[in-house]
N, C-alpha and C positions, 0 to 999 in steps of 0.2 A: 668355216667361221668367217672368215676375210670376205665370202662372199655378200655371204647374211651381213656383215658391220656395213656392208659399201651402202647395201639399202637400208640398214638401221639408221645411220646418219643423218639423212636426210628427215626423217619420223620417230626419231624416240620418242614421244607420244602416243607414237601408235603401236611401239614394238614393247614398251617398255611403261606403259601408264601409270604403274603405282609408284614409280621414281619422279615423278612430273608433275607435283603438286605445285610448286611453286618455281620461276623462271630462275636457270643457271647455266651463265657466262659456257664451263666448261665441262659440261656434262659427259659424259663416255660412253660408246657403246656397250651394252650390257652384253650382248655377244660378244666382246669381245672378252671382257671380266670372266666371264662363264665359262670361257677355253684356258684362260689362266690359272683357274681355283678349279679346274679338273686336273692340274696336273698334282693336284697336293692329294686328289684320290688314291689311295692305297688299294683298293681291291679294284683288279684287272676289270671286272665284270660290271663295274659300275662308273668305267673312265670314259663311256661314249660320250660323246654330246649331250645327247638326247635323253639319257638316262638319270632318272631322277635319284638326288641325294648325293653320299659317298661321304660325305667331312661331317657324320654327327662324331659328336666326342671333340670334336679340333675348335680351336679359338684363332677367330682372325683379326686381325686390328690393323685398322685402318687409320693412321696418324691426320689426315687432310680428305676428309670424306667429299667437300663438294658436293657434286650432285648425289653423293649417295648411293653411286650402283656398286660399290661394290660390297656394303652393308645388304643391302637388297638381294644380290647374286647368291651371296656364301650364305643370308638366312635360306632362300629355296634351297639350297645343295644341304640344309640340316645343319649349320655350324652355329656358335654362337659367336657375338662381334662385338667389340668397340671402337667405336668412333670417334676423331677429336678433330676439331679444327677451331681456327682463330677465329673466322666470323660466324655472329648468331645465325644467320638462314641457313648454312646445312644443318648446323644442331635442329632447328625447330624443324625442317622440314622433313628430318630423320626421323624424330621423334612423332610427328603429326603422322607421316606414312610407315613405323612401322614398329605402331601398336594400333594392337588386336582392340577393336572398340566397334559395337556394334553399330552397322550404318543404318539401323532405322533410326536409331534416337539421332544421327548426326542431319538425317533427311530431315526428319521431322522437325529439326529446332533451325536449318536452313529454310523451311517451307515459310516459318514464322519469322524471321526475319529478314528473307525478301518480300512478306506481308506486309511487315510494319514500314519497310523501308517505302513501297509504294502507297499507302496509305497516307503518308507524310508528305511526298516527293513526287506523285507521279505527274500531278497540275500545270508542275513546273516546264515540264514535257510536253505541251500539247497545242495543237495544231486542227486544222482540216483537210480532208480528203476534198484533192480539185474536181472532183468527178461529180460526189453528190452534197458538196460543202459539210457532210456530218462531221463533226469535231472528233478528231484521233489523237492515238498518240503517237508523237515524234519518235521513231527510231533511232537514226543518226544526222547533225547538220551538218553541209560542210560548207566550209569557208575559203573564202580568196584572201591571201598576203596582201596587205597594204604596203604600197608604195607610192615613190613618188619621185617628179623633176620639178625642173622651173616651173610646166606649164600647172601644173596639176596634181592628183593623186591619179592613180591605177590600181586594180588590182589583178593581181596574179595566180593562175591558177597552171595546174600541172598541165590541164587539157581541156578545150572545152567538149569535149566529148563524156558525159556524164556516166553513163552505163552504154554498154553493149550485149544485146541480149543472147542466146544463143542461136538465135536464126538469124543474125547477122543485125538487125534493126537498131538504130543508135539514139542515143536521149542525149540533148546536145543545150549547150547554155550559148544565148546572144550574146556577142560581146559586146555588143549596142546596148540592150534593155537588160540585160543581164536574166532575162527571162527563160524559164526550161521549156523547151521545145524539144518533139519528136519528129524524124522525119529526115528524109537528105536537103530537102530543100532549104531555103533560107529564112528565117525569123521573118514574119509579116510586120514589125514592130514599125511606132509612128512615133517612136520621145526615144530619146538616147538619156543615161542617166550619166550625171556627174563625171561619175569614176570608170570608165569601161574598165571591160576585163582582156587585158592581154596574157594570151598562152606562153610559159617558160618556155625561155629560149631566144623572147625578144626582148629582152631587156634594155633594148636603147630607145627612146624615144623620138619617133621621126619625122616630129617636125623641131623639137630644139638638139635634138644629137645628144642629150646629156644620157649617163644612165638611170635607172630608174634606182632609189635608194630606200632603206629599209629605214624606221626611225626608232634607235636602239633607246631613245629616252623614255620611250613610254612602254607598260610591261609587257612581259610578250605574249598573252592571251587579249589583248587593247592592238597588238596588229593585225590581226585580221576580222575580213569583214563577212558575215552568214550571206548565206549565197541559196543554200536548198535544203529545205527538207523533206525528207523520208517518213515511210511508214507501211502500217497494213489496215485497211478499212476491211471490214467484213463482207462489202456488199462488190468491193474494186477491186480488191486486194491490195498488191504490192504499189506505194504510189512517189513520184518523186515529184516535188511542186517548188516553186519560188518559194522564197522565204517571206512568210505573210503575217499581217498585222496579230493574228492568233499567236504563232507561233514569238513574235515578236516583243509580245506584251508579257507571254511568259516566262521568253529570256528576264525582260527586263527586272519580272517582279525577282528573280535571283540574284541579278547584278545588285537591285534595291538595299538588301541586305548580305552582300560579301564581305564588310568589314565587319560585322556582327558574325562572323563566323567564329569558330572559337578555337583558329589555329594561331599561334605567336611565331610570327614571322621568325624570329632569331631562330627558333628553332629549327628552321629549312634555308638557312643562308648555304649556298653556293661555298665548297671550299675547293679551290685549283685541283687538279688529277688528272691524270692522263684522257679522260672522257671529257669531266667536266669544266675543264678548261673551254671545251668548244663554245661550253654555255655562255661563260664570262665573256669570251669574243665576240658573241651578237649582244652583249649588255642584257644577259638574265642572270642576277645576282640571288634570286633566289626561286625555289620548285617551287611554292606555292604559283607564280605567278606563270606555270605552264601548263595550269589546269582551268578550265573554266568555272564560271561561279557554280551553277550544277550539279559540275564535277564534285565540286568541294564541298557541298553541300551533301551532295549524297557520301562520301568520306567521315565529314562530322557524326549523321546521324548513324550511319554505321558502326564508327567507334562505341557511340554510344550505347545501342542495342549491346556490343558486345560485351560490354563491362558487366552487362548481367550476367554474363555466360562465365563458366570457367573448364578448365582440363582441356579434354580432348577436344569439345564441342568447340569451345573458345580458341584453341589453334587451328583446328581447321579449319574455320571460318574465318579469322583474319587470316592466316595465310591464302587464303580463296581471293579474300578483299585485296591484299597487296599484292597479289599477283594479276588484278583483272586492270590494275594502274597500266599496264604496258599498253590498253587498248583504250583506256579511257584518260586520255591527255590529247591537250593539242600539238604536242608531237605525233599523234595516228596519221598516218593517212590513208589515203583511199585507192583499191583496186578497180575503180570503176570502168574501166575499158577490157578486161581482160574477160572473154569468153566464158572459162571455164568458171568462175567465181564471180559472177558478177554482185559488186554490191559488197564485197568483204573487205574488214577492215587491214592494212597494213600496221602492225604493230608499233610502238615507240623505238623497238629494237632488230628493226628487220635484218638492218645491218650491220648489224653488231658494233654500234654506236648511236650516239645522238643524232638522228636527220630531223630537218627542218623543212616541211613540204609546204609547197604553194597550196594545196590544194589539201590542210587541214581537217579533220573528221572529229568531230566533237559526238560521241557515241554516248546512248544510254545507257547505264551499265544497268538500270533496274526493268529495261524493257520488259515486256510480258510474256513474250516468245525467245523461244530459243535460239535466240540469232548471233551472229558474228561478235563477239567481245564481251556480250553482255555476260551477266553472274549467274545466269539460267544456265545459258551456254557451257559456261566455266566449270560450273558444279557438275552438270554431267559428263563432262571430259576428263577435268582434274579430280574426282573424287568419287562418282557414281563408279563409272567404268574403272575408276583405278584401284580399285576394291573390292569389284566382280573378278577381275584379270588377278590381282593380288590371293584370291581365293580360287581359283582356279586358270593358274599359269599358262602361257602356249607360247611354244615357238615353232617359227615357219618353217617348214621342209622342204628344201628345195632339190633334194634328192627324187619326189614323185614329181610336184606339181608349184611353181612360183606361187600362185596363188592358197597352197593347202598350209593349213594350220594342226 
């Protein structure tokens, strides 16, 4: 069991999917739960591991459920539970993952309101493929930190090294023209633009020595600047280009109407905490203003769709929706150098806090394909598969083969 926890830890998602609807802080290995509520088995013959059942008839309760594995464990082993705790997200997402509700009707009223949501929204999104100019849609943009010294602004990004593919070939940004370029050589560019872009790390400016500074007055989705966007054309495929007048015009018609959104600011004021205190020390007083207009946009019409919805259909689906926030904020950022993943997003909570990247990832979450952060993605991770696996359980045996189920 100790063995199995060491690799559960790292993938409760993958060991443990129908507990993993929604993101929590302190989640536990269900291997390990599983070794604990075998020792309340009573019959010798049903106390292995691996042996299904042994606690029908017994009631377990759990006073601080959390992530909920252990409501989850003792129902497979046959028990009945209770659960309590002080905050709403274990109760909803106890109750979302674990009632029996059938997953056509929950596909089927997902299917329709990721319909409506791009029908509404997806315009907003949209771009051209640099290859044959056909107009696509944006997958994810990213963004350099605005800064600044005496001399000037800058902006900053993690790396300019954009992707790395797996045959080693690198997609690289000019820090002159700020243009995306493939290739080891160097950008052929003839205009340097305003604001270069300097790589984290060089934060002092050298020709006046000062550092370069952040400007906490203005909100923190207004300091950074679009840099690249992403996408899939049909005829190219995968494509990453400068941020272009296309893509540009679409941000804006968003920006156009953000106050018209129909979020009330009081309602997402910043209050001190052990977390979000960090926020208050860059001057972000409130969460609205750590999403982009987009963002927010596809949030509203979302809620809305919802309000049609009720029961089960209705929690599952906003718990889907508040759970795909961790990848859709400008707190994301970007994997773009790492071999094995190239192109995937870094969550708002990679590390178990609030990070604040140079190098920004403003992601679609209505994209069309099932990529990285988006609610295609999400849906079949958090609720397809957690509902195939919930219906027919497995765990790893490491007795024949690491890799056998």
């Amino acid at each position: 069991a100790n063995r199995l926890a060491r690799l559960e830890t790292y993938n409760k998602h993958y060991y443990r999917p129908n507990s993993y609807l929604h993101k929590w802080w302190a989640r536990r290995c269900g291997t390990t739960f599983r070794l604990i509520l075998k020792q309340l088995v009573l019959d010798a013959d049903r106390q292995g591991f691996y042996v299904p059942g042994g606690l029908e008839g017994k009631l377990i309760l759990d006073p601080m459920i959390g992530g909920g594995t252990t409501l989850h464990e003792a129902i497979r082993m046959g028990a009945s539970v209770v659960g309590v705790d002080l905050d709403p997200i274990p109760i909803l997402q106890a109750r979302a993952t674990l009632t029996h509700y059938p997953f056509s009707e929950i596909e089927s009223a997902f299917t329709d309101f990721h319909a409506s949501l791009r029908r509404d929204l997806a315009h907003y999104f949209t771009t051209r493929c640099p290859h044959c100019n056909e107009r696509a849609e944006s997958w994810f943009t990213l963004y350099g930190a605005r800064r600044s010294c005496s001399c000037g602004e800058v902006i900053v990004v993690d790396s300019l090294i954009i992707r790395q593919e797996p045959d080693g070939s690198l997609i690289r940004l000019c820090p002159l023209c700020r243009k995306v370029f493939a290739g080891q050589n160097a950008c052929d560019c003839n205009e340097k633009v305003d604001a270069p872009l300097v790589e984290r790390g060089k934060m002092v400016c050298p020709v006046c020595q000062g550092n370069y500074r952040e400007d906490t007055s203005v909100p923190y989705y207004q300091r950074y600047e679009p840099l690249v966007v992403t996408g899939h054309c049909p005829s190219h495929g995968f494509f990453m280009r400068s941020f272009d007048n296309e893509a540009g015009d679409a941000l804006q018609q968003a920006e156009d109407i953000r106050e018209a959104i129909r979020f009330h600011r009081q309602d997402f004021v910043v209050e001190p905490g052990l977390k979000s205190i960090h926020l208050l020390r860059r001057g972000i007083d409130n969460y609205l203003d750590l999403f982009s207009s987009r963002q927010l946009l596809v949030m509203q019409s979302a809620t809305d769709i919802l309000a049609n919805h009720t029961g089960m259909i209705q929690l599952n689906l906003a718990l889907l929706l508040s759970t795909s926030l961790e990848f859709n904020s400008l707190l994301s950022g970007y994997k773009g150098k790492s071999k094995r993943r190239p192109g995937a997003i870094r969550h708002a909570f990679a590390h178990h806090a609030y990070s604040f990247p140079y190098t920004a990832l403003e992601n679609n979450p209505i994209y069309w394909r099932r990529a990285s952060g988006t609610l295609q993605r999400l849906f079949h991770a958090r609720i397809r598969r957690a509902r195939s696996w919930a219906a027919l359980p497995k765990e790893r045996d490491l007795s024949r083969d690491k890799a056998s189920f």
